[in-house]
N, C-alpha and C positions, 0 to 999 in steps of 0.2 A: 576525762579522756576527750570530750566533746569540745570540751574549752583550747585541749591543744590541739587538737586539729582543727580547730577555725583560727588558731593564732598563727600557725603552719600555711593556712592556705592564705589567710590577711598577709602572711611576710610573703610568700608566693607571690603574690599579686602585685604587693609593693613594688618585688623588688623588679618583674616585669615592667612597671608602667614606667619607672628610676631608667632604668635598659634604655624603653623605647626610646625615652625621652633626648637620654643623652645621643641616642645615636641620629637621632632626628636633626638635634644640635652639628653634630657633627657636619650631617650630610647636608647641612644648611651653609657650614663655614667651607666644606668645600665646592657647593654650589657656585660660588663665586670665585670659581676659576678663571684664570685670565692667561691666555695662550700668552706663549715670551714672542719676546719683539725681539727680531732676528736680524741685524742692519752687516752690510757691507763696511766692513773697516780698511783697510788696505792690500795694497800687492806690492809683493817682494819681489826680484830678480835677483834671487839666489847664486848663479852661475852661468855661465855661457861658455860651449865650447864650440870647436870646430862642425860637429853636427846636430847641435842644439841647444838646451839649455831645461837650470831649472828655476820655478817662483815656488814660493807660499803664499799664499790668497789667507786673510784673517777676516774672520767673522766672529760679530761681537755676536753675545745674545745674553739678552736681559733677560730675569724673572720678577714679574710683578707682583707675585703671591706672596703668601706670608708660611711656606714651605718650601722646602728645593724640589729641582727636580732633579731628575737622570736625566740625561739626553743618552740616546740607544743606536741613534745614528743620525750621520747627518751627511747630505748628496750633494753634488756639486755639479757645473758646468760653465769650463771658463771658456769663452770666444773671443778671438781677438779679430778686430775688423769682421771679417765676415767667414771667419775658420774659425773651427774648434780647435783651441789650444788641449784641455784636457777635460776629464772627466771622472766621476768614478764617487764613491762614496767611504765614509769611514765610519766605518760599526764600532770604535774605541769607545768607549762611554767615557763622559765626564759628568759632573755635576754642577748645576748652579744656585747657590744660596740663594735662600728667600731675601728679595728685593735687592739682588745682588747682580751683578755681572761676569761672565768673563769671557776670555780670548781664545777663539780655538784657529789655530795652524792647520793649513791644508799643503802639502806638498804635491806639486804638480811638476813632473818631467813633458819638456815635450820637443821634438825634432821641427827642425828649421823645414823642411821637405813637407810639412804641417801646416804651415804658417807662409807659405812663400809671398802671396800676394800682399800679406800681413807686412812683411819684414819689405815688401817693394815701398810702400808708402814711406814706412819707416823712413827710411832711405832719403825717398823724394821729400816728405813735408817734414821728417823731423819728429812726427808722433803717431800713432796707431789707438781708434780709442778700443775699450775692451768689456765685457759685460760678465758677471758673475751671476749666476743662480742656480738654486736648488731646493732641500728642504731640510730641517733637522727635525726629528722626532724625539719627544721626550714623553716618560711612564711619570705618570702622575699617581693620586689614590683614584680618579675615576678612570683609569685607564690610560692608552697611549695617544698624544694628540701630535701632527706632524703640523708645522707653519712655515710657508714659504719665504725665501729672500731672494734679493736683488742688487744687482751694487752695478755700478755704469762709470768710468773715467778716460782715462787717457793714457798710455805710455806714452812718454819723450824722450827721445834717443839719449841724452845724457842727466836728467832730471826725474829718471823712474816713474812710480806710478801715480795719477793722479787722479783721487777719486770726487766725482761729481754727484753723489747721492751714497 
């Protein structure tokens, strides 16, 4: 009887230390986490009407892990010349594979009445430059980490957007 319960409490023990061990591993592999790299990719000019118009703004974002993430949301602020064109955030989740990338779409409406000083250069020089930023947050296993972006170009009145970072 003495024999199986110290063989009982010898597997007890084992199979604790088995536990700790692996979980140590774990939280070793995800120690080295690595926030995604979040870049400005392009602007669209969607549309134009008589009192405004609309773009999609694309931001890439990389993951350099060797897991995906969620992303949970991610915020925006477009200015053009020295106006805010739009703003706002999108809480749609997407996901990006480990060591992978992709493209997320922001749609931005906004009124000419907005933009007027914007759309005067326009005009006069031919181009308007423009600045994108915000942040995206994504749920990892050690929790939710947010990383900012930035993107800086140019509109040309008939040669769209042009991005310089």
């Amino acid at each position: 009887m003495r024999n199986t319960i110290n063989r009982k409490m010898m597997l007890a023990a084992m199979l604790v230390a088995v536990t700790g061990v692996s979980a140590c591993a774990s939280l070793g592999a995800i120690g080295g986490f690595a926030e995604p790299i979040v870049t400005f990719k392009d602007l669209k000019v969607r549309g134009l009407g008589l009192t405004g118009g609309s773009l999609d703004a694309y931001i890439n974002v990389y993951n350099p892990n060797g897991f995906k993430l969620d992303a949970t949301r991610l915020t925006y602020n477009v200015k053009v010349g020295d106006n805010e064109l739009g703003t706002g955030a999108l809480d749609s989740r997407f996901t990006v594979q480990d060591k992978d990338s992709t493209t997320v779409r922001i749609p931005i409406d906004f009124t000419y009445s907005g933009i007027g000083a914007a759309a005067r250069q326009m005009m006069q020089s031919g181009a308007v430059p423009y600045t994108i930023t915000g942040d995206v947050t994504v749920a990892t296993p050690l929790g939710n980490f947010t990383r900012p972006y930035t993107g800086t170009g140019r509109f040309t009145a008939f040669g769209g957007a042009e991005s310089t970072r």
